[in-house]
C-alpha positions as YAML, in Angstrom:
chain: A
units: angstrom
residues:
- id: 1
  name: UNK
  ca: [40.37, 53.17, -3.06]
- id: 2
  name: UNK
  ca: [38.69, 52.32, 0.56]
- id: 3
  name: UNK
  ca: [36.86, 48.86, 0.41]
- id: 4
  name: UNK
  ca: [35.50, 47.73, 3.50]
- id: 5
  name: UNK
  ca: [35.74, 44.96, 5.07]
- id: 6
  name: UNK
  ca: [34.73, 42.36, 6.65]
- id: 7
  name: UNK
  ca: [35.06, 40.26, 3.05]
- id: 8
  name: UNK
  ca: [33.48, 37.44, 1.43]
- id: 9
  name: UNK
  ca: [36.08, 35.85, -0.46]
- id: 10
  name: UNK
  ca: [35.19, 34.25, -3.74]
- id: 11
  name: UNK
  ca: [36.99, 31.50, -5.04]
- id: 12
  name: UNK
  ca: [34.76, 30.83, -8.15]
- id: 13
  name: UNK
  ca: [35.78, 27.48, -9.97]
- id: 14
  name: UNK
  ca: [39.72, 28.21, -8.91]
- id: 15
  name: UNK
  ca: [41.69, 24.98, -10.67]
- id: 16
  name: UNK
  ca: [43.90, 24.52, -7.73]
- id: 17
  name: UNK
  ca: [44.98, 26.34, -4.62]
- id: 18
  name: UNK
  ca: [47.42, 28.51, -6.81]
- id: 19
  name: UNK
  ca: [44.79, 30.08, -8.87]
- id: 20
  name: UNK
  ca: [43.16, 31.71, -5.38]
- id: 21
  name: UNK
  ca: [46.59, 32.89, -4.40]
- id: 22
  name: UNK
  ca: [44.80, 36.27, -3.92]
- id: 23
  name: UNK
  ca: [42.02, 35.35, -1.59]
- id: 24
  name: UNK
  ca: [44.93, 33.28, -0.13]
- id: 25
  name: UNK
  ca: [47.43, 36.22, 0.80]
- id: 26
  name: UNK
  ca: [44.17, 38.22, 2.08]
- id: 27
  name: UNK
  ca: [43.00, 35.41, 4.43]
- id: 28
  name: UNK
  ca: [46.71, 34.80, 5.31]
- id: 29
  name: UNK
  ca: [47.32, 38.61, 6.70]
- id: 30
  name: UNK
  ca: [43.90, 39.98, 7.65]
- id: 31
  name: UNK
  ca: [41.99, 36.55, 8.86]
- id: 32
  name: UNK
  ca: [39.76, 38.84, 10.88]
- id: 33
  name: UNK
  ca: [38.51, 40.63, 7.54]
- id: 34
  name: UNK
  ca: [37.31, 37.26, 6.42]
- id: 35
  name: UNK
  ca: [33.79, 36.13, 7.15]
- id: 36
  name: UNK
  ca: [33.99, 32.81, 4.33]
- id: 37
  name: UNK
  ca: [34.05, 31.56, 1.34]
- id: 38
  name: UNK
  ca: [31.95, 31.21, -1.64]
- id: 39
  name: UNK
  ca: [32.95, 28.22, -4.24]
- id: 40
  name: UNK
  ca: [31.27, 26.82, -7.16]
- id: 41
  name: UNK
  ca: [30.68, 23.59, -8.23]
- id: 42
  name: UNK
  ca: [34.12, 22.19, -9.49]
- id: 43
  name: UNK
  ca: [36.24, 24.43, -7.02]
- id: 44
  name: UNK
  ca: [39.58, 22.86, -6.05]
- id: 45
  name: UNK
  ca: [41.01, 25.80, -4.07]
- id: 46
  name: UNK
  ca: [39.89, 26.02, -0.15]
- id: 47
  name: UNK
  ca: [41.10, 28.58, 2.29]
- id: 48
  name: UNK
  ca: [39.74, 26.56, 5.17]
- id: 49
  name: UNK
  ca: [37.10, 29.07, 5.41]
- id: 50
  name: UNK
  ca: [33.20, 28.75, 6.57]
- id: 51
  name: UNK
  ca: [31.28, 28.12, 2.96]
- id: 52
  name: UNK
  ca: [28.61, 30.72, 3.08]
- id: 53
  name: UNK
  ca: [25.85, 31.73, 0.20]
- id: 54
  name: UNK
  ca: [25.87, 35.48, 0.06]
- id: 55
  name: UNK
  ca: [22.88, 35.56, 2.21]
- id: 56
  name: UNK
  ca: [25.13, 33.65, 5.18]
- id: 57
  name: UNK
  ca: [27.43, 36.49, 4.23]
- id: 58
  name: UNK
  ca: [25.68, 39.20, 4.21]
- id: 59
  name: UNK
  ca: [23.88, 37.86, 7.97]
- id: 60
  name: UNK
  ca: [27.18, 37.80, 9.33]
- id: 61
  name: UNK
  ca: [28.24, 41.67, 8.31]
- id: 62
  name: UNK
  ca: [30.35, 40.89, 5.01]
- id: 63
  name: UNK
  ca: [30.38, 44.53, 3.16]
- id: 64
  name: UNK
  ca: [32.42, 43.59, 0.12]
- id: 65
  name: UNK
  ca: [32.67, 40.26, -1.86]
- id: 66
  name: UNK
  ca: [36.65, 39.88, -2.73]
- id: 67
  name: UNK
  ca: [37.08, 38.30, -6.52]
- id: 68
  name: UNK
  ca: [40.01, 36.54, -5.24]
- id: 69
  name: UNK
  ca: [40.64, 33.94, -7.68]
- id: 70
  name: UNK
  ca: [43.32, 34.43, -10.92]
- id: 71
  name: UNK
  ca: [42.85, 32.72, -13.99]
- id: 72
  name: UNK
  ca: [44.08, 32.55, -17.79]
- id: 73
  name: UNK
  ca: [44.08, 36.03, -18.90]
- id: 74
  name: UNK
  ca: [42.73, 37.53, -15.97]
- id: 75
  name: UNK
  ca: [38.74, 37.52, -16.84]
- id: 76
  name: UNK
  ca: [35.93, 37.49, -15.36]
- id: 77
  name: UNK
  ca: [33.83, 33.78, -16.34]
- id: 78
  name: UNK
  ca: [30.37, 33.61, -17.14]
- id: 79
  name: UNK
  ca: [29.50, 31.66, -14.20]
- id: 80
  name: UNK
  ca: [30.39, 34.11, -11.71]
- id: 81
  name: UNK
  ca: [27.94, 37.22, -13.04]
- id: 82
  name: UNK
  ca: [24.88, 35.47, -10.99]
- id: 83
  name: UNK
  ca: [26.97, 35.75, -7.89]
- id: 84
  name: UNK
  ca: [27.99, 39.35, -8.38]
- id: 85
  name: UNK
  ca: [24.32, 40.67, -9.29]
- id: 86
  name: UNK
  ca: [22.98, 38.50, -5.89]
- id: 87
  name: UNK
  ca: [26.17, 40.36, -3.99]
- id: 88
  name: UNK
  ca: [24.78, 43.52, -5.04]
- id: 89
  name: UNK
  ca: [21.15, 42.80, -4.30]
- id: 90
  name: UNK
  ca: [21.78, 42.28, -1.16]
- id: 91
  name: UNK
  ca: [23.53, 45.37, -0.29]
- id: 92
  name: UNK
  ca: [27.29, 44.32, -0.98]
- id: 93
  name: UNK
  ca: [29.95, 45.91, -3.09]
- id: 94
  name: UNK
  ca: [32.28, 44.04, -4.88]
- id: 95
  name: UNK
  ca: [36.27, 44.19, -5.74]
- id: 96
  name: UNK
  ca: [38.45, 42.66, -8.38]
- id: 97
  name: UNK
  ca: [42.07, 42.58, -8.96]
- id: 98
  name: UNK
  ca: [41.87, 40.97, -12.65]
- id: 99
  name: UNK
  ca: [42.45, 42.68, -15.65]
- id: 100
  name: UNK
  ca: [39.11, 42.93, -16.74]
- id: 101
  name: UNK
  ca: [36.72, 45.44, -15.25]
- id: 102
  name: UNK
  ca: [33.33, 44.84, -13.19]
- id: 103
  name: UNK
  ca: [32.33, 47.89, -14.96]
- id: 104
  name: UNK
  ca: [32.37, 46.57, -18.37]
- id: 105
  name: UNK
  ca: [29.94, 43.75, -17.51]
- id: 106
  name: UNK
  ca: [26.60, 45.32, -17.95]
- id: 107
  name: UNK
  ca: [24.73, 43.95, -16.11]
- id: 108
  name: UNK
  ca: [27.40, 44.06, -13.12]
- id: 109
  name: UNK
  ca: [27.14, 48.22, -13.77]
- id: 110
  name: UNK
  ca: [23.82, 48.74, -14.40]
- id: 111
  name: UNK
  ca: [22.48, 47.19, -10.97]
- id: 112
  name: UNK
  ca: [25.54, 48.41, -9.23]
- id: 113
  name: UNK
  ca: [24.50, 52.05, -10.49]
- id: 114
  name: UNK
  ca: [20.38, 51.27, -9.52]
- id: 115
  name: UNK
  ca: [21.46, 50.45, -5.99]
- id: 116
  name: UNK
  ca: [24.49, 52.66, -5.53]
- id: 117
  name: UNK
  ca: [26.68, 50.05, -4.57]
- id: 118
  name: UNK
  ca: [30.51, 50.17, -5.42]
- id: 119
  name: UNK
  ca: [32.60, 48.57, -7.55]
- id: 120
  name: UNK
  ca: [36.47, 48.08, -7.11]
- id: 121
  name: UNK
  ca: [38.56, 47.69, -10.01]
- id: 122
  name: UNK
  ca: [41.91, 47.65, -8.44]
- id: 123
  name: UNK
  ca: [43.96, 47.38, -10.92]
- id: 124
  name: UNK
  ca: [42.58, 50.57, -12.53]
- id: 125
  name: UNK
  ca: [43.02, 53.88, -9.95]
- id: 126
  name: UNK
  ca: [40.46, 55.97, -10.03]
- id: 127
  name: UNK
  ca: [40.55, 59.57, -9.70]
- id: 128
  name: UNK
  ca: [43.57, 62.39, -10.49]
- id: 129
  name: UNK
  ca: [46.70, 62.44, -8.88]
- id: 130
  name: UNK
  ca: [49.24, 65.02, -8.66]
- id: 131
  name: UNK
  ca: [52.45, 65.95, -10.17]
- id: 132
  name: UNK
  ca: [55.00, 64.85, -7.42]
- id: 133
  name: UNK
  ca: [56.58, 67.97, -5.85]
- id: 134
  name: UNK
  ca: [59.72, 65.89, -3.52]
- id: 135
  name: UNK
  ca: [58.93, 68.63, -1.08]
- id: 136
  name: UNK
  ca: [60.02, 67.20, 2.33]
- id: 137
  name: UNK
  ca: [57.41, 66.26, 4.38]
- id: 138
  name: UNK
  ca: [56.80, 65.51, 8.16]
- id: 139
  name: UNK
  ca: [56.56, 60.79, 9.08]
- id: 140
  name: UNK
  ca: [59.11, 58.60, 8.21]
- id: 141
  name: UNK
  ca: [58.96, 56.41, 5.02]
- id: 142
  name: UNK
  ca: [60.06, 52.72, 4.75]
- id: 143
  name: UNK
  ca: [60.54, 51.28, 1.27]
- id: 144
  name: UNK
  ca: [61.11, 47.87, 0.28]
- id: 145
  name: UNK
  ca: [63.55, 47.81, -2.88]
- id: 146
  name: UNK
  ca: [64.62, 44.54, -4.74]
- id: 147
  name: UNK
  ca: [67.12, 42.42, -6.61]
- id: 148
  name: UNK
  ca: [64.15, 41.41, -8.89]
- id: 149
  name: UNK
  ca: [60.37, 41.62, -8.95]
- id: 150
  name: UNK
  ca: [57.92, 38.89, -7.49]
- id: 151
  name: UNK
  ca: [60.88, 38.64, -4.75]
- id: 152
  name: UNK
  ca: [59.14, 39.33, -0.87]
- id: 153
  name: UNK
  ca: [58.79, 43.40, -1.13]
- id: 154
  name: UNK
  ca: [55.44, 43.35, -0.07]
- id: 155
  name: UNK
  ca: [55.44, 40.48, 2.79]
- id: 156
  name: UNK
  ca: [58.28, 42.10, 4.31]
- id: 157
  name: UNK
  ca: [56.49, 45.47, 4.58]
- id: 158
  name: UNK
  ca: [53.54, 43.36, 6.00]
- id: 159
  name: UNK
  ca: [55.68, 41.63, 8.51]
- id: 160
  name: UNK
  ca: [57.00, 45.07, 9.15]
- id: 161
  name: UNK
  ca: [53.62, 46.82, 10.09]
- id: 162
  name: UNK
  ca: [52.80, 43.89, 12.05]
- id: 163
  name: UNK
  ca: [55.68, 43.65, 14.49]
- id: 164
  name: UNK
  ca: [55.76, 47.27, 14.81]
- id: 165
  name: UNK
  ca: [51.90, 47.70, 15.87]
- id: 166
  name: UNK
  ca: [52.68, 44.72, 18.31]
- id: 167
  name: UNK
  ca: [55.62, 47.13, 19.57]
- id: 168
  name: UNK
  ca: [53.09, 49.67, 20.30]
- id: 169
  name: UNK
  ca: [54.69, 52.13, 17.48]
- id: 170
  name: UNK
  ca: [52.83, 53.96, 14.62]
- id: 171
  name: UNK
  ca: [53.21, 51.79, 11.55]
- id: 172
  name: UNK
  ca: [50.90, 51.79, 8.29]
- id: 173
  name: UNK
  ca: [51.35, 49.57, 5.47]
- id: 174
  name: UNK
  ca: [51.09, 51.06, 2.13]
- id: 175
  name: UNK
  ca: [49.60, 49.23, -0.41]
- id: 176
  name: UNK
  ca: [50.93, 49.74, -4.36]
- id: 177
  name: UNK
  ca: [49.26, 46.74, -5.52]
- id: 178
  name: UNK
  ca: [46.51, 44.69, -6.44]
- id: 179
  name: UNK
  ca: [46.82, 41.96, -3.50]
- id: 180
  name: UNK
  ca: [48.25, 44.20, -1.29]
- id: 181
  name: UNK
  ca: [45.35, 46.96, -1.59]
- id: 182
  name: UNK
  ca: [43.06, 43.99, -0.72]
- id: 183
  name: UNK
  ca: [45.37, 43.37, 2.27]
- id: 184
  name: UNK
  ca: [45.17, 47.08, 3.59]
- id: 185
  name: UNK
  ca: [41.51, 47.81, 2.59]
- id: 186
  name: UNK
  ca: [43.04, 50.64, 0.35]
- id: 187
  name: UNK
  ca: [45.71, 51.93, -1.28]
- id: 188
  name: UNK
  ca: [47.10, 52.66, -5.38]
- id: 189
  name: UNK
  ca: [48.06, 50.22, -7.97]
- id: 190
  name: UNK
  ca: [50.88, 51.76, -9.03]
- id: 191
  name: UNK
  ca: [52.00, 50.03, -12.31]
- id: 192
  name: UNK
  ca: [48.73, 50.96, -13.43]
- id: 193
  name: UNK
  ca: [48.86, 54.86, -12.93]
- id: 194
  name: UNK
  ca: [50.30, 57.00, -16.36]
- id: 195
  name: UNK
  ca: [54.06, 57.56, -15.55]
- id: 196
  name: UNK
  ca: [54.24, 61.09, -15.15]
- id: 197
  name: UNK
  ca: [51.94, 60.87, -12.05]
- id: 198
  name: UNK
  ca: [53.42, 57.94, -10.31]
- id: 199
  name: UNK
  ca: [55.44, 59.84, -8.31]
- id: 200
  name: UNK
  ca: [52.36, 61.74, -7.42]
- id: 201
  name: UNK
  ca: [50.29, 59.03, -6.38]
- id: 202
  name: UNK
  ca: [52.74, 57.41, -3.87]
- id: 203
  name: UNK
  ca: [53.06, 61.07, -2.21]
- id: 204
  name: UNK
  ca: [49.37, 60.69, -2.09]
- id: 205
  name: UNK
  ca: [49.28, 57.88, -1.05]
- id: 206
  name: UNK
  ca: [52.04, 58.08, 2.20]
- id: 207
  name: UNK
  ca: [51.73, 61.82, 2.97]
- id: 208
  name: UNK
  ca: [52.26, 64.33, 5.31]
- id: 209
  name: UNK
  ca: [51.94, 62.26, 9.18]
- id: 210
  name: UNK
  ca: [52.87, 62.54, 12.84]
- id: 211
  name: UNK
  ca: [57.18, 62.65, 13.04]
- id: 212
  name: UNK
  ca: [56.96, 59.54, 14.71]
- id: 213
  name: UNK
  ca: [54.88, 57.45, 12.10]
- id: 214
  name: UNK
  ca: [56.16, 55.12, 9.97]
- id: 215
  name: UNK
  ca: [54.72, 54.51, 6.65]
- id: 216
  name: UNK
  ca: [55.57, 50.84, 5.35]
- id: 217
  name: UNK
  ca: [55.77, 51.27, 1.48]
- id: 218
  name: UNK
  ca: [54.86, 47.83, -0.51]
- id: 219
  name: UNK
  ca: [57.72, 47.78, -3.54]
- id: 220
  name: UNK
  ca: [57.36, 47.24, -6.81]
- id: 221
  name: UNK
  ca: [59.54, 45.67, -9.26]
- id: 222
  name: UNK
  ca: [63.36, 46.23, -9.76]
- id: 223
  name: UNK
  ca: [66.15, 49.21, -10.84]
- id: 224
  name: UNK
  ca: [67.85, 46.59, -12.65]
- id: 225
  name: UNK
  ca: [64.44, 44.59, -14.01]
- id: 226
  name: UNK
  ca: [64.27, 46.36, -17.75]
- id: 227
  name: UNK
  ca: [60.54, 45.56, -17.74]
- id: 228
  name: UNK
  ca: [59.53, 47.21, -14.48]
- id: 229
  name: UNK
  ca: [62.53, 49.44, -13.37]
- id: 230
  name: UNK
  ca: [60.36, 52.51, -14.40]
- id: 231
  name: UNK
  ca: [57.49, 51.90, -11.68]
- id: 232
  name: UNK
  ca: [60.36, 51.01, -9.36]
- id: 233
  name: UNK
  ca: [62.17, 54.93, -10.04]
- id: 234
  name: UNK
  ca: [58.54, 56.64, -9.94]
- id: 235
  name: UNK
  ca: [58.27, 54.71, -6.11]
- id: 236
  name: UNK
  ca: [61.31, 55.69, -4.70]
- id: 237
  name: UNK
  ca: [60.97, 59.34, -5.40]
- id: 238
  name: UNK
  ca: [57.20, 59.76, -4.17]
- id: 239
  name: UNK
  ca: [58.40, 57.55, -0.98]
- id: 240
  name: UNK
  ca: [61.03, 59.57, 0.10]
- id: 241
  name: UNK
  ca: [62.41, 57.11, 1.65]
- id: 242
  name: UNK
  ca: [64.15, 57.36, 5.14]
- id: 243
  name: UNK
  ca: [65.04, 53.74, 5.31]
- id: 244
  name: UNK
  ca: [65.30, 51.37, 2.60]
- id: 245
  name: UNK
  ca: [65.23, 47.65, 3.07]
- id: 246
  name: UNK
  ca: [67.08, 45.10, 0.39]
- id: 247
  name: UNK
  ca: [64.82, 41.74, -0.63]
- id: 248
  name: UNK
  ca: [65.84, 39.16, -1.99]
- id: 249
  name: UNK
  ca: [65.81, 35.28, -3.16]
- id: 250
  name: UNK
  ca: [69.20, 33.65, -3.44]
- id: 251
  name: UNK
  ca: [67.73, 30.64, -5.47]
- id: 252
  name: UNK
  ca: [66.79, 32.87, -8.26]
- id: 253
  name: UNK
  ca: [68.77, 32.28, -11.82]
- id: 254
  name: UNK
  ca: [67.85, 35.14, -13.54]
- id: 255
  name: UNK
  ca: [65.45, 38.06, -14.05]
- id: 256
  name: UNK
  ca: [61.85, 36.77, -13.14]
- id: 257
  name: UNK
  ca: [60.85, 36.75, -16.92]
- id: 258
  name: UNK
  ca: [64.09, 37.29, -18.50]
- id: 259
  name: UNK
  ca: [66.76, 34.35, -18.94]
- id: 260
  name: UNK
  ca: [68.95, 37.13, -20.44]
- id: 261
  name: UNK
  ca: [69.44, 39.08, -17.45]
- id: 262
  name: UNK
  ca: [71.06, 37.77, -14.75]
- id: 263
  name: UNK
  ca: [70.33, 39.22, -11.23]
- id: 264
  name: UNK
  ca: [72.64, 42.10, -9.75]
- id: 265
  name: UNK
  ca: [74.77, 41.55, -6.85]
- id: 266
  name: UNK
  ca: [73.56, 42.71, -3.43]
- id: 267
  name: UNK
  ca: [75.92, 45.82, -3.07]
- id: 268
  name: UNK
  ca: [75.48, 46.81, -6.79]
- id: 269
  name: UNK
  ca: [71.77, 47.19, -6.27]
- id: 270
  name: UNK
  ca: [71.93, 49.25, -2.53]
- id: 271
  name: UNK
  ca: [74.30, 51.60, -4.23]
- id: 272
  name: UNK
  ca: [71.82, 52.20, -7.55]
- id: 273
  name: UNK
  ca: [68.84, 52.30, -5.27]
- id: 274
  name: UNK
  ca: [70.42, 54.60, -2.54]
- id: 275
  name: UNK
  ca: [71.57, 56.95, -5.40]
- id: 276
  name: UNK
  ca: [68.07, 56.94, -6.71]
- id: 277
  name: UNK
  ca: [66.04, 57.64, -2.99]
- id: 278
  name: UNK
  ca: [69.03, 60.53, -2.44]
- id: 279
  name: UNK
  ca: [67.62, 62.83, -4.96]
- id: 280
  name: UNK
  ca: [64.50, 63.40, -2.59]
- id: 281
  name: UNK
  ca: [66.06, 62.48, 0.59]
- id: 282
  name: UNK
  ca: [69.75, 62.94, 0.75]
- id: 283
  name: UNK
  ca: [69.62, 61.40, 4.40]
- id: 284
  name: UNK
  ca: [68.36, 57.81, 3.26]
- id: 285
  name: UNK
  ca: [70.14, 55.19, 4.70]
- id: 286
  name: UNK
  ca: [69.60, 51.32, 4.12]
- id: 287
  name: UNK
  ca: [68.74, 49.45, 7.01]
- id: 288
  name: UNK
  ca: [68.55, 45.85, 6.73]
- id: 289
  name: UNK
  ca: [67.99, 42.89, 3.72]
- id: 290
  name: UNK
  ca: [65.21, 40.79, 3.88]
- id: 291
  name: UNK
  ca: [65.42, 37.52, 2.36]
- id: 292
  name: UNK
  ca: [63.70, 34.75, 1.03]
- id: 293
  name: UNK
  ca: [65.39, 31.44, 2.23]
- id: 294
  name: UNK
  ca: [62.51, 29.42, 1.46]
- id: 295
  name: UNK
  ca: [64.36, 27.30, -1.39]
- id: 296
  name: UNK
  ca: [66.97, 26.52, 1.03]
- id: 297
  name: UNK
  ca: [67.25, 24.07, 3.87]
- id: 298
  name: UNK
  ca: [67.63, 25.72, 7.19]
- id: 299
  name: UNK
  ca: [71.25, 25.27, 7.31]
- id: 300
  name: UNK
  ca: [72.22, 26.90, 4.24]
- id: 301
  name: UNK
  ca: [69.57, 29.74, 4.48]
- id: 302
  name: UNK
  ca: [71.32, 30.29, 8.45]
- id: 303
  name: UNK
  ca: [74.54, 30.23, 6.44]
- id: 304
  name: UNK
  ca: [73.14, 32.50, 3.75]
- id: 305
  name: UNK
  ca: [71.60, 35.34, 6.12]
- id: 306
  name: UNK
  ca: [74.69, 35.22, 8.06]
- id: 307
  name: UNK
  ca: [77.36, 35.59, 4.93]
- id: 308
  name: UNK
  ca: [74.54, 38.72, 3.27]
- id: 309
  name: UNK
  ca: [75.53, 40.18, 7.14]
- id: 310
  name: UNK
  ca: [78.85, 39.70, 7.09]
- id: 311
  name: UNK
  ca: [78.97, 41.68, 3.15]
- id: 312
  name: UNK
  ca: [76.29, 44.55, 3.83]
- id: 313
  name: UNK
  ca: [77.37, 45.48, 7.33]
- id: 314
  name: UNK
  ca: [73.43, 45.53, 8.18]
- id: 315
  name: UNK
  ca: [71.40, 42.82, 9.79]
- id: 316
  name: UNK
  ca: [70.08, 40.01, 7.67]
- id: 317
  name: UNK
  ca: [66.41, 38.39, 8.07]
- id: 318
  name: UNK
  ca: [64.45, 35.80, 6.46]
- id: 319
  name: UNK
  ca: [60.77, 37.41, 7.26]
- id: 320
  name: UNK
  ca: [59.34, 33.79, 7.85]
- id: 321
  name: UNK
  ca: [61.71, 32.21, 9.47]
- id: 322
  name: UNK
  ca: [63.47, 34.44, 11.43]
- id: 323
  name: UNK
  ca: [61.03, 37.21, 11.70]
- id: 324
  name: UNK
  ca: [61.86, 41.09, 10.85]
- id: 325
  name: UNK
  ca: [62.53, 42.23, 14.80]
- id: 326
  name: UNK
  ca: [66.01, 43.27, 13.89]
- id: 327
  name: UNK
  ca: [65.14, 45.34, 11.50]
- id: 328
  name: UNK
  ca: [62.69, 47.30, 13.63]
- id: 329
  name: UNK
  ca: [65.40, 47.76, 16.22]
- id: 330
  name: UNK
  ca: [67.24, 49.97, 13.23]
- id: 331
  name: UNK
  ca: [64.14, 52.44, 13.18]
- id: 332
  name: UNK
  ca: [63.90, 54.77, 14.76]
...
């Protein structure tokens, strides 16, 4: 997928601030891609964005309007089909992450097909991808692995890309997911690609590049999540991975999801996920761990990143609050 930007970012009738968490994390990393917001009437989400019709949109260069608000079940309300048919009238495409497709509204298709604008289902690839091949290629690979889903894998690789373009090196953030391809402008939702390929996509998606390039791959899930481990396995072997970097959230009971499962400890899951990433690239190292202090005060979270230092022998970072600079001085 390639959606271009600059976006429009609709927030629809968005309950609260969480249920435009998407438009949220877009606005939050690539502000510049953001011409304004659209809300309807009852909207309780703002980005602190210009309001703009889609003709104030469309004036000021947006190309694509962003569905950027989640709700129950992931569908597409009523309401919002007036807004999508005006987008595409007046020469925009539009992109969803829900679960439900743009092309199975109708009317959505049918104009989108009369005027040969685009639609962006991003939770649905489109198009073939390979069988993986783990032939070595020429770039270095980042991946972000995890002690659990939902745990920082993708903001890290974000905070990654950014510090290293401000560094003047060759970074490119690789999206896997829904948010994240929104982020980027492109990229594959992985979980939703049939398992045999998903090896094959990732190669696809981080191939071949100049030796000193670093592609930043967005994580997915966890080796020891039993729900999601299998999109995690397919990721690490069409990565091959040079460096690996450990997130995590120390506040975190159990398995996001799973009350049953408690999470692993740090050193159990390097060794599983090293083990995994040496099958493809038996030089793979892990680098640094990237954690999520946020449910800590800044006391115990100092205390916290400096005891995960002290056990892993690597450098320790909390991606907000400290910033990921150390772990760019381990690249190299």
């Amino acid at each position: 997928m390639d959606i271009k930007h600059p976006y429009l970012l609709f927030l629809g009738d968005a309950a609260d601030q969480l249920a435009a968490k998407t438009a949220q994390g877009i606005k939050d990393w690539r502000p510049d891609w953001c011409i304004g917001q659209l809300r309807l009437p009852g909207c309780k989400a703002d980005l602190k964005l210009p309001d703009l019709t889609i003709e104030e949109a469309r004036a000021k260069g947006a190309k694509t309007v962003i569905i950027g608000v989640a709700n129950r079940g992931g569908v597409f309300a009523p309401s919002w089909v007036a807004v999508m048919l005006d987008a595409l009238g007046a020469g925009m495409d539009l992109a969803s992450g829900l679960h439900n497709k743009l092309t199975d509204i109708p009317a959505v298709a049918a104009k989108s097909k009369e005027l040969g604008r685009q639609l962006f289902d991003v939770r649905h690839p489109k198009g073939d991808f390979p069988i993986a091949t783990g032939a070595k290629r020429p770039g270095k690979r980042l991946l972000a692995v995890g002690t659990d889903c939902s745990i920082g894998k993708m903001y890290t690789a974000l905070a990654l890309e950014k510090e290293m373009l401000k560094r003047g090196r060759k970074a490119s953030f690789r999206a896997t997911g829904q948010t994240g391809i929104f982020i980027a402008g492109s990229g594959v939702s992985i979980d939703a690609v049939v398992a045999d390929f998903i090896s094959g996509a990732v190669e696809t998606l981080a191939p071949a590049n100049d030796p000193d390039h670093w592609d930043l791959v967005e994580g997915q899930g966890s080796l020891f999540h039993p729900s999601y481990a299998g999109v995690t396995m397919g990721l690490i072997h069409g990565s091959q991975a040079d460096a690996l970097v450990l997130c995590h959230e120390p506040t975190r009971k159990h398995m996001r999801g799973l009350p049953h499962y408690p999470l692993p400890d740090l050193k159990d899951c390097m060794a599983l996920n090293l083990k995994a990433a040496q099958l493809v690239n038996p030089a793979v190292k892990f680098v640094a761990a990237s954690i999520n202090t946020s449910g800590l005060s800044p006391a115990e979270g100092d205390a916290y990143l400096a005891k995960v230092e002290k056990e892993i022998g690597l450098p320790a970072v909390d991606p907000v609050r400290t910033g990921v600079g150390r772990i760019v001085d381990q690249l190299w």
